[in-house]
Structure formats: structure tokens, C-alpha cells
N, C-alpha and C positions, 0 to 999 in steps of 0.2 A: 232557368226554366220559365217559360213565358204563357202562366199558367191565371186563370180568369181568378181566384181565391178573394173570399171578400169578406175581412176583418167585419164589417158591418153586418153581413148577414151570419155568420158563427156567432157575435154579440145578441143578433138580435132571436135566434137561437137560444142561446144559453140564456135569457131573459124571459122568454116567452116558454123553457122547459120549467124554468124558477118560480113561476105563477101556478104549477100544479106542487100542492103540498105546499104553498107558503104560508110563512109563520109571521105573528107580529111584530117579532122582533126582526126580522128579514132574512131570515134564511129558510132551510124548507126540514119537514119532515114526512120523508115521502118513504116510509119502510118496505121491505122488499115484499112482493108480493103481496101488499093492502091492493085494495080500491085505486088508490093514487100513483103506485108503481104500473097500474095496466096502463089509466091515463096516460100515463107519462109513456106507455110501451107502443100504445096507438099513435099516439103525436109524431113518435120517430119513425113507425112501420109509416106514417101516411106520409111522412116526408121522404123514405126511402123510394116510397112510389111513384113520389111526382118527377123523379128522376131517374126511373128506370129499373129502381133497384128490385132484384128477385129474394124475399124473405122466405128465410126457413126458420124455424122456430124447434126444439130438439124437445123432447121429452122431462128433461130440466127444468124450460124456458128460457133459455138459452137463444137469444135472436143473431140470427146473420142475415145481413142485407149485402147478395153480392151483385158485383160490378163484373160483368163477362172480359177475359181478355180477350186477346186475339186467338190465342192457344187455349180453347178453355179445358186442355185436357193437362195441364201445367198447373203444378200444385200452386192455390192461393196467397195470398200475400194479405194476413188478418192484422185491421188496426181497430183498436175500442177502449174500452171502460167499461163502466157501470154506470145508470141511470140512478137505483135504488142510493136513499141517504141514513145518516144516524138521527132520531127522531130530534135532534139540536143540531142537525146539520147545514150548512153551507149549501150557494148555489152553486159551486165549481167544482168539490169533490166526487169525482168517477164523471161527470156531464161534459168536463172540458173536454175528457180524452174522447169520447163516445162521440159529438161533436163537431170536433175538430176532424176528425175524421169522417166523417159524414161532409163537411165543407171542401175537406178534397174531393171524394167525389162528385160533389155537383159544379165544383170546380171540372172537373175533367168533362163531366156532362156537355155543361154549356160549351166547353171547347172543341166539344165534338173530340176526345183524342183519346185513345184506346192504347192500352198496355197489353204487353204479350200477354203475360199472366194477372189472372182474374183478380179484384182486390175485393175483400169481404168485411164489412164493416160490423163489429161483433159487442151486444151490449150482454155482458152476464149476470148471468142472475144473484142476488143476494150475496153482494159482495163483503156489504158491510157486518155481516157478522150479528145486526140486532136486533133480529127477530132468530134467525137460523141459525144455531151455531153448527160450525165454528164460520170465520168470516170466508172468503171467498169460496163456497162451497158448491157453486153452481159449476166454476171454472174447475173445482179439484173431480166433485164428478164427471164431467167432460173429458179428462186429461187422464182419469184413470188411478188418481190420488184416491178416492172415495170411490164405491162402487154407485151404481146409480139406486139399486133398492137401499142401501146407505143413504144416500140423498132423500129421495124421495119418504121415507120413516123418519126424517127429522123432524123434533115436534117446536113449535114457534115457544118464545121464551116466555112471551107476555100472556100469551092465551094456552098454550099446546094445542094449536093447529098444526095437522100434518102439511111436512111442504107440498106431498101430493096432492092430499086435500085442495091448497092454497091456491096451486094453478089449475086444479080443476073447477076454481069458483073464478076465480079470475079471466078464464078463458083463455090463461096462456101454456095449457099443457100442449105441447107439439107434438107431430107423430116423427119429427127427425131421430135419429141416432145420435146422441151426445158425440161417440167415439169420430165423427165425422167433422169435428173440429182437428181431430189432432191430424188430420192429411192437410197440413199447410208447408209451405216454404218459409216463413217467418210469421214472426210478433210483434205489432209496435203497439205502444202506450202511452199514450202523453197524458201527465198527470200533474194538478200543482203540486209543490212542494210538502206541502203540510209541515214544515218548519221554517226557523229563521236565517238559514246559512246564505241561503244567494241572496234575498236582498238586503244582508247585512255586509256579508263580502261586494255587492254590486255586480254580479254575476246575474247574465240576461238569461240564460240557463245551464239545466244539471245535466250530462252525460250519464245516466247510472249506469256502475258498473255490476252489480249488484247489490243484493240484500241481505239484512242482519239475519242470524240466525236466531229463530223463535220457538219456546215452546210454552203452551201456555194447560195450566190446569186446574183442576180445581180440590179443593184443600179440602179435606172432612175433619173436624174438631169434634168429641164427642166424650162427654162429660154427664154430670147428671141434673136435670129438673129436681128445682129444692123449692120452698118456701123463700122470698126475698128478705122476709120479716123476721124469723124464725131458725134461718140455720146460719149458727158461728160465720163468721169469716174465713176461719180458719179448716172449717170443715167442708169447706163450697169445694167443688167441682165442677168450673164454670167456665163452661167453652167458649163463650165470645171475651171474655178477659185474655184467655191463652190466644186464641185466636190474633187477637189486636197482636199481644205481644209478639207471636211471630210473622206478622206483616213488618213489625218494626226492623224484626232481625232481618227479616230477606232485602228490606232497602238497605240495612247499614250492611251487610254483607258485600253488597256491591257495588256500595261508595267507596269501600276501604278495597275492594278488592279487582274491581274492575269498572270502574265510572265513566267509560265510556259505554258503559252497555245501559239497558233499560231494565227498570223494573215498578211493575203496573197493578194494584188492586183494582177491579173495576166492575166486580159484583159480591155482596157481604148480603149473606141469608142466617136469619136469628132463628133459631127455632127452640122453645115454642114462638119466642117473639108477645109476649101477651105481659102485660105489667102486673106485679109482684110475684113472678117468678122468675128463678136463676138459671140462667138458658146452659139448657143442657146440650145441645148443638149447635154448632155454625159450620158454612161453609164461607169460601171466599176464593174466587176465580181472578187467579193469578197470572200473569205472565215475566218472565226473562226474556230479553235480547242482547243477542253479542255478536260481534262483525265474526265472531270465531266459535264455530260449532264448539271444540273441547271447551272453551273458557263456561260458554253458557252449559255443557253438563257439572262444567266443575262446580258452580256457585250453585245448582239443585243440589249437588252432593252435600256441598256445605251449608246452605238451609236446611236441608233432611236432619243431617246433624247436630243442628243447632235446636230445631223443631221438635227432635226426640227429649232430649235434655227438659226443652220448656213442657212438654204434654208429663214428663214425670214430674219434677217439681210438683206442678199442678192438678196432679193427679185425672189428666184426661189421656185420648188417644189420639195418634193423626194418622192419617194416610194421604197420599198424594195420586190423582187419577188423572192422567195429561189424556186432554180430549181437540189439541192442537196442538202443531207440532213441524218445522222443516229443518233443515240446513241450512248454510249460508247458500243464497243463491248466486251464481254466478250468470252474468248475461255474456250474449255473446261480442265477441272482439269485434268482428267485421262490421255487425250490425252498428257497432258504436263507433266505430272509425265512421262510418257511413256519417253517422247525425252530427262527428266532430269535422267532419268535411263541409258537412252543408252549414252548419253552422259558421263554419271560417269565411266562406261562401258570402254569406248575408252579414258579417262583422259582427256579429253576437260572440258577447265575451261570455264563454264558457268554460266550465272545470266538472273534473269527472268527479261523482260522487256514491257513497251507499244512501240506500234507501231503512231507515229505521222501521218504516210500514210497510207491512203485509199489502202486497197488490196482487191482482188474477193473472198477470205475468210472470210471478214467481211460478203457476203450476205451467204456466204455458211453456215457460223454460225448460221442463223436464222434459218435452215432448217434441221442441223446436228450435229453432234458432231464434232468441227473444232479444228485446231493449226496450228499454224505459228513456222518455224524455220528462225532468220537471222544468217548468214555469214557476218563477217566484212568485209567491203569495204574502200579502200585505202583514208585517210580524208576523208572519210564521203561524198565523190562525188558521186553522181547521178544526173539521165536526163542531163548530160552533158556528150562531146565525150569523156574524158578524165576519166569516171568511171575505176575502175579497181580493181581487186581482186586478191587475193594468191592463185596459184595451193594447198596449205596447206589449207585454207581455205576453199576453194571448196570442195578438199577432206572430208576433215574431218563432213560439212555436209552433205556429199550424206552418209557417212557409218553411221551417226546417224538418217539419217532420213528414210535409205534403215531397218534400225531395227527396226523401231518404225511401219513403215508402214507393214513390213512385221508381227510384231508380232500382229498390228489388224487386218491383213487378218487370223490369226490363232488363234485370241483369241476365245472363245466360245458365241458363237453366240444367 
């Protein structure tokens, strides 16, 4: 394919998105829906313009910038990311894939050359998960995972701003229909890696075939507020002590039990939280992943179990309230023959892989035919400032993923 694509300007792209939200230490903290994700929403919408592109923007916030085909009455062919970061995040996590696919199109622009079916370059909203939970919720409203009055009643983590709220200060509440994403012909996704496998094996990039199955919740520990000073050891009812003790049990559960899978603390709330007293509550927002739906209900089964045991000893209670949640995701065959064609195509040595992280193509997959490409990322760093990737790297997925997407806008329809 004898297509204008130009490593240089996707670079200087991804450099020049990197300057909005950046940090001292070099990466960005651009959360979804602040001040700096609309920045960041203008820069892309004013570059999709100088190329022709027609933005719609959904009731979410939800941006499509499309590219008219020949047929524009032939369903779309959607490639993107996310713009929005974790507040210690990286310049290439969700921007590469967002991006990269923006640089096909202006690739195609400049070449003057049109595809049957339309390509629609799609950035979603509040992927990351940390301000909104749960993470990719702009694309599960979309896709019909979450209802949109669901969506929009989500209250931010840091402040409890409603997401509605959010985009009606930010200026990017749209009058589109969310549901008007899911009339597409496919999914593409180019995303780094966010672990060590390819440039540790030497693999230029990942085929995903799909993703781990996750669910993720949050734990209630609930005991009593005592005197710190004053009451026995022996007589405490002290839920951050029970608490600790069953984060210990749910990681050795599934070291011993299935270590290929994950398991994640990644929010611990003390309540009262106040010194010399003995916290009578905690919570702590947990997750499990396993390539295998049954494996990851079995090892909740067997933390449950384990968690009942510890709340008596200790004389507290627990409960478990999952507030996230899929199956394994499978993508689709063809779509991935596609990028292991084009890949063979340009000599890039590749290997099929799963994805450990939650991405906006898992909800897209329920709705479509989807695929995932990773790009190696330097030791395997993400959501920290210090992520970083190869201009070689980069390259080489935008021209396998500029072919694959281009030859489903032209496959027959």
C-alpha cells in the first residue's frame, strides 16, 4: 500500500498531545473530563478539521471524527483510544492508539484516496477509570454495557462531580446518541503494551487475541470504633487489621492457586481514619483476573471463604459488592488474520497475545467485530511518567494497522 503515513508527524502529535497535562517528572496527568482532557479534546477535534474530518460528539462525550467513504451508506469502520490519563500517567497510554489513527487519515487525505466505507476515528470518554468509575465507561455506555442515565449519575472519585455535570462544564456534552456507535462494521485499537512480554521476547508486535477475564469490587470490613489507648487487644474489633489480613489471603490464594492470573488492591479507605482511634471500618477496591471466566469466579469463591473465617476470628463482618465486571473477551479471528497478514507483509515479527488490561474494545467486542494491536513499550512501564516507546515501534504499528484498517474499509461489504 502506497500510502503518504508519516512516522514524523504521529511523533510529533503524540509530543505536542504530551504538553497538555504535563508533569515534572515527564509524563501527563490529564484525568478524564478536567480542564485539560477538553484541551486535549479541542487539539484533536481542530486537527480532525484541518483534514476534512466531520465531528460528532454523543451525549457521553464520546468523539467521532469521520472520514466519508465512497458508500457512505456502508457501515463505518471505527479505529481509536483514549485521550484521558491516570493522574501518574504516561504519554502513550490510549493517545498512541487515538493518534495513530488520526495519522491514517491524514495519510489518506493528503493522497487524495477514498475508501468504500466511511473510517471514523473514535476518542472515548473516561477510559481510565480515575476520576469515573468503573474504567472504560464512556465506551460501556455507548455499546449498551451501562445505560447512559447510569453513565451520566456517576459521581467523580476525587471530588463527587457528576459525569453529567463534568461535560456540561467542560463543554463537551454532545447532542449525538451514544447507541450510534454500535452501527459499525469493525474495531481497531492500537495500544502499547503496558507490560514486559514483547520487548523482552523481541517481538515488534502483539496480535491480541483477547482479554483476561475481570472482576473487580469493593470489600466492606465493619467492626467497631474503640479508644486506641484504652481498649484490650484482645477485646478490639478492628477492621483495617482484618481488612489487611484478607488482602494477604486473596494474593496468596492465587499464587497457590492460579498465578497466572492478577490480583490488585488499588483503593484502601480507613474510616474514622482519625489518630487514637481503632478503625471501626474499611473498605478496599479489589480486583481478580484470569484468562478463564470459571478460574476467576472460583478464587472469589475461595476468598469469600477464606474472608468469612477471618471477619469471625476477629470478630467483624464483610461483604463483597462488585461494581466491575466481564468475561474473557474474545476478538475477532478474521480481524486478526487481517493485522497477522499485514504484519508478515512489512517483516514485523509478531506473536498472538492476551491482554491483562481492561481496554474500550473489550465493550466494542460485544457489539462488533473488534481487534487489538500492542506496540512494545520500554520494560513494560505504564500509568507511570516514565512510560516510553520507539519511534520504530510506533512506526511500524501505525503501517500495519493503517492496512488492515484500510483493507476493512474496502473489503465487500
Amino acid at each position: 500500500m502506497n500510502l503518504p503515513l508519516s512516522v514524523d508527524r504521529l511523533w510529533d502529535s503524540l509530543m505536542a498531545m504530551a504538553r497538555i497535562g504535563a508533569t515534572p517528572e515527564g509524563g501527563n496527568n490529564r484525568p478524564a473530563l478536567s480542564a485539560l482532557d477538553g484541551e486535549a479534546r479541542a487539539l484533536l477535534a481542530r486537527w480532525g478539521q484541518e483534514i476534512g474530518l466531520t465531528l460528532s460528539v454523543d451525549r457521553l462525550g464520546n468523539m467521532a471524527l469521520r472520514r466519508e467513504g465512497r458508500d457512505p451508506a456502508r457501515k463505518p469502520v471505527l479505529v481509536g483510544s483514549h485521550l484521558d490519563t491516570q493522574p501518574t500517567g504516561g504519554k502513550f497510554d490510549g493517545p498512541y492508539g487515538v493518534l495513530a489513527g488520526l495519522e491514517i487519515l491524514h495519510a489518506l487525505h493528503e493522497a487524495g484516496t477514498v475508501t468504500e466505507a466511511p473510517i471514523v476515528l473514535v476518542n472515548w470518554t473516561s477510559e481510565e477509570g480515575c476520576r469515573f468509575s468503573p474504567s472504560m465507561i464512556g465506551a460501556a455506555g455507548a455499546m449498551g454495557v451501562l445505560s447512559e442515565a447510569e453513565v451520566l449519575d456517576r459521581r467523580a472519585i476525587d471530588d463527587g462531580e457528576r459525569y453529567g455535570d463534568a461535560l456540561a462544564r467542560t463543554g463537551w456534552a454532545g447532542p449525538a446518541d451514544p447507541a450510534a456507535l454500535r452501527n459499525a462494521a469493525a474495531y481497531f485499537e492500537a495500544h502499547i503494551e503496558q507490560g514486559p512480554v514483547l520487548e523482552a521476547e523481541g517481538y515488534d508486535l502483539g496480535i491480541v487475541t483477547g482479554g483476561f477475564a475481570t472482576e473487580r469490587a469493593m470489600v466492606s470490613v465493619r467492626g467497631k470504633d474503640s479508644h486506641a489507648g484504652t481498649t484490650p487487644m484482645e477485646m478490639r474489633q478492628d477492621a483495617l487489621l482484618a481488612a489487611a489480613e484478607m488482602m494477604v489471603a486473596a494474593e496468596r490464594i492465587l499464587l497457590a492457586r492460579a498465578p497466572e492470573g492478577r490480583c490488585t488492591v488499588n483503593r484502601l479507605i480507613v474510616e474514622p481514619g482519625a489518630d487514637g482511634v481503632v478503625p471501626g471500618g474499611a473498605r478496599f477496591a479489589m480486583d481478580y483476573r484470569h484468562p478463564l471466566t470459571g478460574t476467576l469466579q472460583a478464587l472469589w469463591a475461595m476468598a469469600e471463604e477464606e474472608w468469612a473465617a477471618i471477619a469471625t476470628r476477629r470478630r467483624v463482618t464483610v461483604s463483597r459488592e462488585t461494581y466491575w465486571a466481564f468475561p474473557r473477551v474474545e476478538f475477532d479471528a478474521a480481524l486478526a488474520a487481517r493485522l497477522r497478514a499485514a504484519a508478515a507483509r512489512h517483516g514485523a515479527k509478531h506473536r498472538d497475545m492476551l491482554s491483562g488490561a481492561g481496554h474500550d474494545a473489550y465493550h466494542a467486542a460485544s457489539r462488533m467485530p473488534a481487534v487489538m494491536l500492542f506496540i512494545p513499550c520500554h520494560g513494560g512501564i505504564s500509568h507511570h511518567p516514565t512510560e516510553s516507546i520507539s519511534r520504530d515501534w510506533a512506526e511500524i504499528g501505525l503501517r500495519v494497522l493503517a492496512e488492515a484498517v484500510i483493507e476493512t474499509a474496502n473489503a465487500a461489504s
